[in-house]
N, C-alpha and C positions, 0 to 999 in steps of 0.2 A: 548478561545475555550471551548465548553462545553465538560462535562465529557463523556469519549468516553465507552458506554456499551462494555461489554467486553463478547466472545460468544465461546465454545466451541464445536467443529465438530470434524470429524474423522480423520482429517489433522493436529488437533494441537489446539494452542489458537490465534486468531485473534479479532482485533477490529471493531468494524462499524463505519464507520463516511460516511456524506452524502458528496454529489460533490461539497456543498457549503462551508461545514470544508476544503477539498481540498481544492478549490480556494484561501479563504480567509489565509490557517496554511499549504500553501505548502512547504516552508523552513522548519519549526517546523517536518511536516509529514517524510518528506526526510530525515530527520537529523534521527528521529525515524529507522526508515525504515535499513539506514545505519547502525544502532546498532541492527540486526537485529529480529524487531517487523513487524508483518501481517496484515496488513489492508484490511475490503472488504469495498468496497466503493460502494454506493446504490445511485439511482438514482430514485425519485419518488415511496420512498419506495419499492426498488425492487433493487436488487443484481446485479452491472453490471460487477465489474471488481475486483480483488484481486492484492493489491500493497506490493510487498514480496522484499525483497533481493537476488542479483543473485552475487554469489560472484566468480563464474564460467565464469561472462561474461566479469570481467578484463581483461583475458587472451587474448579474440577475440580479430582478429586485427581488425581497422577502417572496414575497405574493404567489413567485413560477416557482420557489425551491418548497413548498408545501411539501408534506406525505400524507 
């Protein structure tokens, strides 16, 4: 994986990696994620989605995490 630039906002410190790091270092990402580090994840150079830790969301049952 290449080295993931590292970016400070008013939210905190987060990393950018593009949709193609995801794809390829999504075990590696997750694994991050779980010890939890911030990712925004850009898409054609352009900022689509932020992949953070919810450690809140154990709690919910099955039932409220539907789609």
């Amino acid at each position: 994986m290449k080295p993931l630039s590292k970016v400070i906002n008013l939210t905190g410190q987060f990393e950018e990696i593009t949709m193609m790091d995801l794809r390829m270092h999504a075990g590696e990402i997750m694994t991050q994620v779980s010890l939890g580090k911030t990712f925004l994840i850009k898409r054609n150079e352009k900022p689509v989605a932020f992949l953070s830790y919810l450690p809140k969301m154990r709690s919910l049952k099955y039932e409220t995490c539907k789609i």
